[in-house]
C-alpha positions as CSV (number, residue, x, y, z in Angstrom):
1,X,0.0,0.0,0.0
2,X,1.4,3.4,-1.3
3,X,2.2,6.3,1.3
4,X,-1.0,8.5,0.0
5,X,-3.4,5.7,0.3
6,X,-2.0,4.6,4.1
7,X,-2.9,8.5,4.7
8,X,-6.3,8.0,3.3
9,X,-6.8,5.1,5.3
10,X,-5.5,7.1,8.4
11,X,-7.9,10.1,7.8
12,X,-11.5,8.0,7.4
13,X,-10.0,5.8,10.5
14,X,-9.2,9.0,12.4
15,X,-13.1,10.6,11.1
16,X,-14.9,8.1,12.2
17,X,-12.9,7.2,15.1
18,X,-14.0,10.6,16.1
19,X,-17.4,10.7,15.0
20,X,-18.0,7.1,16.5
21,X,-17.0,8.2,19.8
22,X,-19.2,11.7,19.9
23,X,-22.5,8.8,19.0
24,X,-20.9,6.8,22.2
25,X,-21.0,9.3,24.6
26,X,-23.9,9.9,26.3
27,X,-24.4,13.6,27.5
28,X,-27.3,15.2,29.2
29,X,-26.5,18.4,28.3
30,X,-29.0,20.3,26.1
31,X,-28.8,20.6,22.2
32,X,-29.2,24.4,20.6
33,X,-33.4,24.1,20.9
34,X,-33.4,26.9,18.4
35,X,-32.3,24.6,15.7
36,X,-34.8,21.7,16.6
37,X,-37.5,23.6,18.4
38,X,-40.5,21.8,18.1
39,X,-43.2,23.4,16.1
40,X,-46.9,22.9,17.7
41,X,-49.7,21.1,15.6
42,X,-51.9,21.2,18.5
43,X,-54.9,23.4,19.2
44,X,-57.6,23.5,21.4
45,X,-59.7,21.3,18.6
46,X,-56.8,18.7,18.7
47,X,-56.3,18.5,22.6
48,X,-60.4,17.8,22.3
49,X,-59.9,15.0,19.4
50,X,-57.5,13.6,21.9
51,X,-59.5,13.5,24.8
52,X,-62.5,11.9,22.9
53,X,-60.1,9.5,21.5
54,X,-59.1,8.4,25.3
55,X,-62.3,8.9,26.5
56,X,-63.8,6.5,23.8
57,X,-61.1,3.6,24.7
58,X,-61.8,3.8,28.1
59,X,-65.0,3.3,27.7
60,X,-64.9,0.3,25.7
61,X,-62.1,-1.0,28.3
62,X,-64.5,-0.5,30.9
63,X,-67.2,-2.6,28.8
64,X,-64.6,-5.3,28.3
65,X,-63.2,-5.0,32.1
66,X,-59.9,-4.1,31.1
67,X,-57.2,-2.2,32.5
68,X,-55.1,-0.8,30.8
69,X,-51.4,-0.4,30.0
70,X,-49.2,1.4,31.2
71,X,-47.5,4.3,29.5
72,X,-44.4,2.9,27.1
73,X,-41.1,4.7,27.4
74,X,-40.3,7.1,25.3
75,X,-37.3,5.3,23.3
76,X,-40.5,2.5,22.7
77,X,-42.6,5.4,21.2
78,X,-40.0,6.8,19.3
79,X,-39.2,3.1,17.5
80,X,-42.9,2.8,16.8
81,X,-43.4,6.1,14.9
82,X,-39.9,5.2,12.7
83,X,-41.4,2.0,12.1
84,X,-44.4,3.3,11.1
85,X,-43.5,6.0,9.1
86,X,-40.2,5.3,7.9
87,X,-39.9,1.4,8.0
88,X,-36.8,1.3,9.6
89,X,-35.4,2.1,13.6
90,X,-34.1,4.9,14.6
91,X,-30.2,5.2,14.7
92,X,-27.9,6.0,17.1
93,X,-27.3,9.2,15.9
94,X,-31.3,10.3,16.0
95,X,-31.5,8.5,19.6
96,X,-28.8,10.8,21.0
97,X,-30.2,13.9,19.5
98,X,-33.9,12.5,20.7
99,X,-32.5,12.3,24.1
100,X,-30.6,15.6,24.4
101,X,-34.8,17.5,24.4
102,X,-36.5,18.2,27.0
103,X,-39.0,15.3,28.5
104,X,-42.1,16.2,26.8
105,X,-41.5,17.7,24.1
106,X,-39.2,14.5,22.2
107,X,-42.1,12.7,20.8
108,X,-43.9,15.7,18.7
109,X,-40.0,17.4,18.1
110,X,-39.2,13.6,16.9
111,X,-42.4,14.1,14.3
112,X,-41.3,17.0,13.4
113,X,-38.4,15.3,12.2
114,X,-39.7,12.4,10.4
115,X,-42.3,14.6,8.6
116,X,-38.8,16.6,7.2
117,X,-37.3,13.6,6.4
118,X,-37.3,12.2,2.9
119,X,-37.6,9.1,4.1
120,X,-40.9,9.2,5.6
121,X,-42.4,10.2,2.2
122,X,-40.8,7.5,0.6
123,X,-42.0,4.8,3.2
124,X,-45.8,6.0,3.1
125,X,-45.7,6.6,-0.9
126,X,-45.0,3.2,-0.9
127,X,-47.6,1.9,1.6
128,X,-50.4,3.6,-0.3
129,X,-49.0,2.9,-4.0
130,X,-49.9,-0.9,-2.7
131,X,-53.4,0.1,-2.4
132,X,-53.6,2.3,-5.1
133,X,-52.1,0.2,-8.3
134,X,-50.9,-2.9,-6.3
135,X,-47.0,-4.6,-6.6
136,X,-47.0,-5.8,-9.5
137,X,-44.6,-4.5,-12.3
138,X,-47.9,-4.1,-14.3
139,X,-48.0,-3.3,-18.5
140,X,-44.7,-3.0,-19.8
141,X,-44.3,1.0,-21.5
142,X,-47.7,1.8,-20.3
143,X,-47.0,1.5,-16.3
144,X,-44.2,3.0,-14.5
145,X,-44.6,2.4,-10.4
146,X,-41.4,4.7,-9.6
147,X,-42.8,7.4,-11.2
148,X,-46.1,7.4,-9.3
149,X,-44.4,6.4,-5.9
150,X,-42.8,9.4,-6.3
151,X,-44.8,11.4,-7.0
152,X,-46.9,10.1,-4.1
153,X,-43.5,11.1,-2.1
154,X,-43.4,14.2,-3.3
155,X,-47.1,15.4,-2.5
156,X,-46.2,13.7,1.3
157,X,-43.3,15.6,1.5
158,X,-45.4,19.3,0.3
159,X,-48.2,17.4,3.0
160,X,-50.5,18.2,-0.1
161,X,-54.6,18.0,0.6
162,X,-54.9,13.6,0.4
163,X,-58.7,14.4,-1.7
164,X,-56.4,16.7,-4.5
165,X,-54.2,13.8,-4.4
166,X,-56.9,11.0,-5.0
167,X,-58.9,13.5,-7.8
168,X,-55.8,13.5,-10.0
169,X,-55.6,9.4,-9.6
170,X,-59.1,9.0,-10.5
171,X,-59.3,11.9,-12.8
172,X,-56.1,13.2,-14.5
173,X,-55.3,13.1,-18.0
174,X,-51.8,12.6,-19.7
175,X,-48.7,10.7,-20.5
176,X,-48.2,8.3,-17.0
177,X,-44.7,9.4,-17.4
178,X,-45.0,13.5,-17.2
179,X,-48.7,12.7,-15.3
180,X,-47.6,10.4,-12.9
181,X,-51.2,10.1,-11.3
182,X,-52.7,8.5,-14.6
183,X,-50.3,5.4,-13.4
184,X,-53.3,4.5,-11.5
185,X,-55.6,3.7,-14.4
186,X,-52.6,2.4,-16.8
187,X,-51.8,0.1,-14.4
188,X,-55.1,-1.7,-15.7
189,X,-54.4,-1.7,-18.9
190,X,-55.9,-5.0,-20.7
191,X,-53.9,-6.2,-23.7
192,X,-56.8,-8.1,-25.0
193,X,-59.1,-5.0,-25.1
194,X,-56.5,-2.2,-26.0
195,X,-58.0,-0.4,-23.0
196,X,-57.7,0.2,-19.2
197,X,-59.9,-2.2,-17.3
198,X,-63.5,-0.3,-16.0
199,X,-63.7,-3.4,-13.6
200,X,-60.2,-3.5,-12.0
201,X,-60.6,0.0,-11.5
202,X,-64.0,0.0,-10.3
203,X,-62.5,-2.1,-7.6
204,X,-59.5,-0.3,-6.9
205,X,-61.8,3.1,-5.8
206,X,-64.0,1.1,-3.4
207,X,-61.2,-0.9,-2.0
208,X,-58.6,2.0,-1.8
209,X,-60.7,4.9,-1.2
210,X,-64.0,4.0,0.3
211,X,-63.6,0.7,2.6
212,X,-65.8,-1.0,0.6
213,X,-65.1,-4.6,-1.3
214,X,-67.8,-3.8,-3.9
215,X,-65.9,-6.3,-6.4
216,X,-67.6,-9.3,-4.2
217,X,-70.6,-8.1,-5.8
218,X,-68.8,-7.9,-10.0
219,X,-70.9,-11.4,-11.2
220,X,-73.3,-11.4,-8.4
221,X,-75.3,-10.2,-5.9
222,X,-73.3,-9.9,-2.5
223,X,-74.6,-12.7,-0.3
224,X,-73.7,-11.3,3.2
225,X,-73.8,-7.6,2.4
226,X,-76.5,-5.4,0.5
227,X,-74.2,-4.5,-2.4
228,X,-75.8,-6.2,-5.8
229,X,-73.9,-6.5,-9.1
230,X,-75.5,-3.0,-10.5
231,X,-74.1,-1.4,-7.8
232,X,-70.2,-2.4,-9.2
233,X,-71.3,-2.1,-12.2
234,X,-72.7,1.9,-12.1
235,X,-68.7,2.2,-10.5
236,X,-67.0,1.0,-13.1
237,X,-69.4,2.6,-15.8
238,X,-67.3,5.7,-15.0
239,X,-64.0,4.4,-16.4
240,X,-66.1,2.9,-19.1
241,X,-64.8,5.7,-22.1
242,X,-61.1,6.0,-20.6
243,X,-59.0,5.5,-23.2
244,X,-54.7,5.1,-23.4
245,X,-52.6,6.1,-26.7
246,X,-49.6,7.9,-27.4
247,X,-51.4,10.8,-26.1
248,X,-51.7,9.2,-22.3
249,X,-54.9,8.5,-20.8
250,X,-57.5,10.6,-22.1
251,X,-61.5,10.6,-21.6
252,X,-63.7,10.0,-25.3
253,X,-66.3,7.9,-26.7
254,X,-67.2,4.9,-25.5
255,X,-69.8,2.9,-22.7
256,X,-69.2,0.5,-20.5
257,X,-70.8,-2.7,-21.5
258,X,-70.1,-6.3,-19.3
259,X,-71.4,-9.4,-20.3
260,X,-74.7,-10.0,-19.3
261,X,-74.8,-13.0,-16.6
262,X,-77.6,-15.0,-18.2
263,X,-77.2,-14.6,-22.4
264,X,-73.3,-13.7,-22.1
265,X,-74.5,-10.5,-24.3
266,X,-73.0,-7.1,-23.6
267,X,-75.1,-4.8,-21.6
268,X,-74.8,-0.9,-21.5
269,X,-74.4,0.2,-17.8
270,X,-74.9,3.9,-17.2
271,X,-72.5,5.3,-14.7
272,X,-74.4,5.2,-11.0
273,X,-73.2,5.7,-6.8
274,X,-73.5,2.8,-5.5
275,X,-74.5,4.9,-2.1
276,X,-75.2,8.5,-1.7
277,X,-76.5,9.4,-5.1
278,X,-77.4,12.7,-4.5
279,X,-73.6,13.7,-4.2
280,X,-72.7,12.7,-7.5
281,X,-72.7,16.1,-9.9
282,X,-73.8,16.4,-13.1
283,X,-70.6,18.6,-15.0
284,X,-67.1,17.1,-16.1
285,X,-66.1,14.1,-17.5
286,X,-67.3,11.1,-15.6
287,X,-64.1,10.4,-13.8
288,X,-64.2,13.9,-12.4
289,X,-67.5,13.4,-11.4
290,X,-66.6,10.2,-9.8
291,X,-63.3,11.6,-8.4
292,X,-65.7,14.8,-6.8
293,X,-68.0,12.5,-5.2
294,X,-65.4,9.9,-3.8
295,X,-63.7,12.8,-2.0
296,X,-67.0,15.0,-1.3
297,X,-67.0,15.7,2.8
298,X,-70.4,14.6,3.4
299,X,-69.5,10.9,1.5
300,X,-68.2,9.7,5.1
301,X,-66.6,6.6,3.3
302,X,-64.0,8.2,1.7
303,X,-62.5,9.6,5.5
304,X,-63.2,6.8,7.6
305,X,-61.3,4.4,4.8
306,X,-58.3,6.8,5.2
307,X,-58.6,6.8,8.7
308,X,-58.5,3.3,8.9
309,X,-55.8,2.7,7.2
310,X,-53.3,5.1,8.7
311,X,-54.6,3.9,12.1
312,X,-53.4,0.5,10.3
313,X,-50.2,2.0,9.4
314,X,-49.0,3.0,12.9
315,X,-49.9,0.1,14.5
316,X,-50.0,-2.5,12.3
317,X,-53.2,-3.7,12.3
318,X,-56.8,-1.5,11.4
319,X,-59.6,-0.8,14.1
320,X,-61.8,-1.8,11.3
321,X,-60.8,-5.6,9.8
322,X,-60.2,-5.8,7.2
323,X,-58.9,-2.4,6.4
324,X,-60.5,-2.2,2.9
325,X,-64.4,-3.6,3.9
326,X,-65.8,-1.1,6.5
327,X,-69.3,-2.7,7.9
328,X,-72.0,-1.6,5.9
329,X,-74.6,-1.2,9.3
330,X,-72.8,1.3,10.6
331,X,-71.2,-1.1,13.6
332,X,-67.7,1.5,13.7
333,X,-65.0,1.2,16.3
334,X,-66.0,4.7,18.1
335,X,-62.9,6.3,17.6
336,X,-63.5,5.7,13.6
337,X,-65.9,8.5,13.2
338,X,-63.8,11.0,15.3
339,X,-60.8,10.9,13.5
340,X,-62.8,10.8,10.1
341,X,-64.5,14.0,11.0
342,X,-61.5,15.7,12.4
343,X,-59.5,14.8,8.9
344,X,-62.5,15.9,6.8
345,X,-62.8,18.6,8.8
346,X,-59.4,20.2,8.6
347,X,-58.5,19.8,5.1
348,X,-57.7,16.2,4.4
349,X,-54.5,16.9,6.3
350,X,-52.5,13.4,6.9
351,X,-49.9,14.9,8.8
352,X,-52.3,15.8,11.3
353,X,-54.3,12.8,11.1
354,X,-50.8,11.1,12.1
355,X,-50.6,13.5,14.8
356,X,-53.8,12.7,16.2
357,X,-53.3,8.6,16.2
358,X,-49.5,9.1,17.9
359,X,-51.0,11.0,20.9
360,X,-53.5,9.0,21.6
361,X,-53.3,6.8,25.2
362,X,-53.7,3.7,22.6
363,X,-50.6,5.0,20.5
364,X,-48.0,5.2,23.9
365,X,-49.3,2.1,25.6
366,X,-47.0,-0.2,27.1
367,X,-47.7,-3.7,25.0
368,X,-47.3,-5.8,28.3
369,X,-50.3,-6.4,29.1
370,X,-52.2,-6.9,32.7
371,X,-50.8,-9.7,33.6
372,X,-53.8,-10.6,36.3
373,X,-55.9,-11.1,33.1
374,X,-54.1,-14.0,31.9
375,X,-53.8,-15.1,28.3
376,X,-56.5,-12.7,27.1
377,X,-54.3,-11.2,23.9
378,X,-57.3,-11.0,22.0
379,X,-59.6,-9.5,24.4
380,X,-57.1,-6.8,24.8
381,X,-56.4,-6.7,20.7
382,X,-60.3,-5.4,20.9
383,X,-60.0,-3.1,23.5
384,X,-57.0,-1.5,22.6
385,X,-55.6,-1.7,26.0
386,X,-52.3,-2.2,25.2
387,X,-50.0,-1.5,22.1
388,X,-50.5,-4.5,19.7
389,X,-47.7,-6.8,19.0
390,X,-47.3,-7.4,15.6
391,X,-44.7,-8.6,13.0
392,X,-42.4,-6.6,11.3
393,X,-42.7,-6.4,7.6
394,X,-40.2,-7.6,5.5
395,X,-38.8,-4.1,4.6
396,X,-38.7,-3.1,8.1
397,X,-36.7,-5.8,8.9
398,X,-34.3,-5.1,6.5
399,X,-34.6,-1.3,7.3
400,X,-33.5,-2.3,11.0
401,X,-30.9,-4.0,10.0
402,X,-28.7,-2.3,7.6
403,X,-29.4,0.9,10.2
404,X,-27.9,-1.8,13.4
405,X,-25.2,-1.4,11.5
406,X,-24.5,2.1,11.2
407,X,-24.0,4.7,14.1
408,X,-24.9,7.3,11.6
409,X,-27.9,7.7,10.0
410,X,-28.7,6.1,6.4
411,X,-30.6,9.1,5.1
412,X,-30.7,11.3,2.2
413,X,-27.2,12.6,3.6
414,X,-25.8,9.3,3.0
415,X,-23.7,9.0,-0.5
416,X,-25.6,7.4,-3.2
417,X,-22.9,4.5,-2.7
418,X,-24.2,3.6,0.5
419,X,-27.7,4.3,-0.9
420,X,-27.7,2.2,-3.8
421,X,-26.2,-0.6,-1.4
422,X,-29.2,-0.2,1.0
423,X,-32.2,-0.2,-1.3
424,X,-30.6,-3.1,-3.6
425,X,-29.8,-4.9,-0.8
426,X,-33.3,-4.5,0.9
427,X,-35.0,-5.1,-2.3
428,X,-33.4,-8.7,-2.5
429,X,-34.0,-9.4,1.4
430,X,-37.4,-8.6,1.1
431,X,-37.6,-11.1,-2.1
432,X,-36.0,-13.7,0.0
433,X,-37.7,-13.4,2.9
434,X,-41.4,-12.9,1.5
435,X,-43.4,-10.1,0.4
436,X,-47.3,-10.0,1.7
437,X,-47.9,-7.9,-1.6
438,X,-51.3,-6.1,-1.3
439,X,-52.5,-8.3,1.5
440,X,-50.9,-5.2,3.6
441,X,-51.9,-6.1,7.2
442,X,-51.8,-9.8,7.1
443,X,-51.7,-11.3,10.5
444,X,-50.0,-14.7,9.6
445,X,-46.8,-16.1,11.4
446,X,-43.0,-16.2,10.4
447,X,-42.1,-19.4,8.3
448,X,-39.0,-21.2,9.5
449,X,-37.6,-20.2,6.4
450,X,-37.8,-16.4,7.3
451,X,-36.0,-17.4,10.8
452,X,-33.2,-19.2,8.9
453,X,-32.7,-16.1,6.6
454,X,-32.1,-14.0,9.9
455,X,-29.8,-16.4,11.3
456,X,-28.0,-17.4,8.7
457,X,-28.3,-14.8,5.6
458,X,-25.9,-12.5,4.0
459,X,-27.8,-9.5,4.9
460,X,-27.8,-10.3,9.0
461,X,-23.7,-11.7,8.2
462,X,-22.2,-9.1,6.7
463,X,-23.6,-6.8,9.2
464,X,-22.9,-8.2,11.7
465,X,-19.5,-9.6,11.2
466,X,-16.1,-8.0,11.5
467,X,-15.6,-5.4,9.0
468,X,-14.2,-1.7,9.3
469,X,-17.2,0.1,9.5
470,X,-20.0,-2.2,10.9
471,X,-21.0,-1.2,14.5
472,X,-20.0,-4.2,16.0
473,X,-16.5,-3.2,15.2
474,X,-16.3,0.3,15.6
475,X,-18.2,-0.3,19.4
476,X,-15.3,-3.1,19.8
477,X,-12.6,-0.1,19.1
478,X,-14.1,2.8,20.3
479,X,-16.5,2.1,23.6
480,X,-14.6,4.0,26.8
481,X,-16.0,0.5,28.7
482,X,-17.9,-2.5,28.2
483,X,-20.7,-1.5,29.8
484,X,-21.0,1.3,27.7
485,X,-20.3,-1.1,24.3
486,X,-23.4,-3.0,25.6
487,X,-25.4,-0.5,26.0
488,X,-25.1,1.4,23.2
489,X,-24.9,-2.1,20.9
490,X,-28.7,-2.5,22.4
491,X,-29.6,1.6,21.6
492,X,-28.6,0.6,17.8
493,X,-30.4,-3.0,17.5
494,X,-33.4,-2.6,19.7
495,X,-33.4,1.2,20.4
496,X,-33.4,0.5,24.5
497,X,-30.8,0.2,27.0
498,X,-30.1,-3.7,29.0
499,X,-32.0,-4.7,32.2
500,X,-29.0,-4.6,34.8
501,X,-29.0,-8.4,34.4
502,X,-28.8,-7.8,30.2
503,X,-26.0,-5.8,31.2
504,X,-23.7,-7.6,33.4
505,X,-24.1,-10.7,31.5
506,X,-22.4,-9.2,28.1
507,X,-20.2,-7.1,30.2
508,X,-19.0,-10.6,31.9
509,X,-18.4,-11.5,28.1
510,X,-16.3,-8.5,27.0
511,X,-14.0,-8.7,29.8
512,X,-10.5,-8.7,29.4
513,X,-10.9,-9.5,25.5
514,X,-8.9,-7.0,23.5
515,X,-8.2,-7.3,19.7
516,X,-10.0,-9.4,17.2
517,X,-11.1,-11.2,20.3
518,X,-13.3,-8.5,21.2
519,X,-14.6,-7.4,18.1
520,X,-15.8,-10.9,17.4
521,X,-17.1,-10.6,21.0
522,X,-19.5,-7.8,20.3
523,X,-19.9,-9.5,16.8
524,X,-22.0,-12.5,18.5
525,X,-23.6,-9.7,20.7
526,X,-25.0,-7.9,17.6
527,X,-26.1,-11.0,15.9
528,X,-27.8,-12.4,19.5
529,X,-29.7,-9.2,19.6
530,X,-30.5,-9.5,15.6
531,X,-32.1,-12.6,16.4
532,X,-34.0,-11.9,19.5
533,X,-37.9,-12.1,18.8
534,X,-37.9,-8.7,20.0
535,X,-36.0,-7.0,17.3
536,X,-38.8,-8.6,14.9
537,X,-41.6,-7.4,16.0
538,X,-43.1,-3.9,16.9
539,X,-44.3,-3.5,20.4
């Protein structure tokens, strides 16, 4: 090795020899606050949608004579909302600077920061682009997801109106590549007809947008439910004249006209509401009319759906089940209504609607249940007593693991190096280890294949192994004690310090190793913690 590239060497060794030990050192001293000063969403109509919230789970705890939780820690809080709106953990980095505000104030300033961060709007483009036009790679030159996810990211990232975002999906005209919204009608497009698909898109609007599974009622009347077929049918009748050429997706000529069920013959549909007719108006093309009355404030559907599912998104599972078929009858968790009013009511604002579900008593819940109840998970699933344990999804997993092994944050500041790295390397992880696709809140157990990939994978061993930048190592090298190299190698895994007993039993471990002795040492630590059922699941 020549003398300029031993200097090198010695200059990124000496950076992030310094760096590392800044992360490791735990200070209670005070960050500038002007800098990261936390910026108020609440009012005195927020502080009430709060209260009602609590005051409605209480209630129904009370009916199902449960206590309930504890408050979490605020390290547990802080995991949840990355999880949940970033899919990924926090990293050591965010911790310390999540630590250094006042007690109080962390959670909202720690908002504040995911709702700046470019990950967030990545994360939740991508959660709603599964509802909206599905996984799939979908018609080669006529679909392009990346284009629409980001342009989903970038209306997050403005916090644009969500009804102006779901018009121009439903409504817009244009090339899917400088109209990124018409991606969610191309998306449909059927080879066989030379056209987007009225019924696949019929579907999509009641699934995504309404809460409704209308499609159960596309060849017949719904058995259990009081949709009939001309009820899909008027839905889809709106997207029956869409068309696709080199000109994009463009409204013309043309009716919407299925098989009939009894002579196989094509019958005209006229467009129709399936509920609420009286909201529909009568100028525009029909997908603006459609597009005005899904997002209309007195069409109650199109808010409680969104509600639904972002209550889904933060904790993992929907207070409605399943997220996309509300009950018909009106038979609503209480605290459906009261955040659907409050986000029709204030502008279709998600961020707030976010807000709202994070300071909730349900949202910073301890998930240990009482434990004079006995094994009564499910009775305390419906009562929202405690936080609900769920799996993490694949790319969450993945997330958590490439960040385990970073004491910096992998951001938008990263280089596009260690970008590139990250996103390839979580796209095959999340190939390998299973993707639920559109089925977004499926409730099913791990495989034994999935705990085989975590023990044993390349992802989990090269991150965890013995290499110059990996945490393990740099804690190895840089940790002023072992106590403080097992603490902070659980801050970066599971985002919580060790029990005393945690703690003196990895402490015992690191004792008087030195060398490649101890880095392999806090190697095993790393990949013990990686494996813990803990670091898999939010809680």
């Amino acid at each position: 090795m020549g003398i300029r590239d031993l200097l090198f060497l010695g200059v990124v060794l000496g950076g992030a020899g310094v760096l590392g030990a800044g992360l490791l050192r735990s200070t209670k001293t005070p960050v500038n606050m002007s800098s990261s000063k936390v910026t108020p969403a609440r009012d005195a109509e927020f502080d009430t949608l709060v209260n009602q919230i609590n005051t409605a789970m209480r209630r129904k705890n009370a009916e199902l004579d449960l206590k309930p939780a504890p408050v979490a820690d605020e390290l547990t809080v802080m995991r949840r909302l990355a999880l949940a709106l970033m899919g990924s953990i926090p990293s050591l980095e965010e911790i310390r600077r999540f630590e250094s505000r006042p007690t109080g104030q962390r959670v909202e300033a720690w908002l504040d920061d995911l709702f700046r961060d470019r990950r967030t709007a990545d994360y939740l483009a991508e959660r709603f682009a599964r509802a909206c036009v599905g996984t799939e790679d979908g018609p080669f030159l006529l679909f392009r997801r990346r284009r629409f996810t980001t342009w989903l990211s970038d209306a997050f990232m403005e916090n644009r109106r969500y009804d102006a975002i779901v018009r121009d999906m439903i409504a817009d005209e244009g090339l899917w590549t400088d109209h990124p919204a018409t991606n969610f009608v191309s998306v449909t497009f059927d080879n066989d007809r030379g056209l987007p698909d009225p019924d696949r898109l019929g579907a999509r609007v009641a699934r995504a947008f309404l809460g409704v599974r209308l499609d159960c009622a596309q060849c017949h009347d719904h058995p259990f439910q009081p949709w009939k077929q001309e009820d899909f049918r008027g839905l889809a009748a709106f997207f029956g004249g869409v068309h696709a050429n080199l000109r994009g997706i463009h409204d013309g000529a043309g009716d919407y006209a299925p098989p009939d069920r009894k002579t196989n013959e094509p019958v005209k549909v006229r467009q129709r509401a399936p509920f609420l007719p009286e909201l529909l108006p009568n100028v525009g093309t029909p997908r603006q009319q459609l597009a005005a009355w899904v997002v209309d404030p007195r069409n109650a559907n199109f808010s409680l759906a969104t509600a639904n599912r972002v209550w889904a998104l933060m904790f993992g599972k929907p207070l409605s089940e399943p997220v996309d078929d509300l009950p018909v009858n009106g038979d609503l968790h209480p605290v459906l209504p009261l955040l659907a009013s409050d986000f029709a009511t204030h502008g279709y604002n998600l961020r707030r609607l976010i807000r709202a579900i994070a300071a909730t008593d349900a949202f910073r819940s301890d998930s240990a249940a009482d434990p004079a109840i006995g094994d009564l998970a499910a009775k305390y699933d419906d009562g929202w007593a405690a936080f609900p344990m769920t799996r993490l999804r694949p790319e969450q997993v993945a997330g958590a693991v490439y960040q385990s092994a970073s004491l910096t944050t992998l951001g938008a500041q990263s280089s596009w190096i260690v970008r590139l790295g990250v996103s390839t390397g979580r796209n095959e992880f999340v190939r390998r280890y299973g993707d639920t696709g559109e089925d977004e809140f499926n409730t099913r157990g791990g495989t034994i294949p999935q705990r085989l990939l975590l023990m044993n994978g390349d992802l989990v061993g090269s991150k965890t192994k013995n290499e110059l930048f990996n945490t393990s190592s740099l804690l190895a090298q840089l940790s002023s004690s072992d106590a403080k190299a097992v603490e902070v190698a659980y801050l970066t895994v599971l985002t919580r310090r060790p029990t005393p007993v945690e703690a003196e039993h990895f402490a015992k471990k690191l004792a008087g190793k030195v060398g490649d002795a101890r880095k392999e040492q806090m190697s095993d630590l790393h990949w013990t913690l990686l494996n813990a059922t803990e670091f898999s699941w939010n809680h």
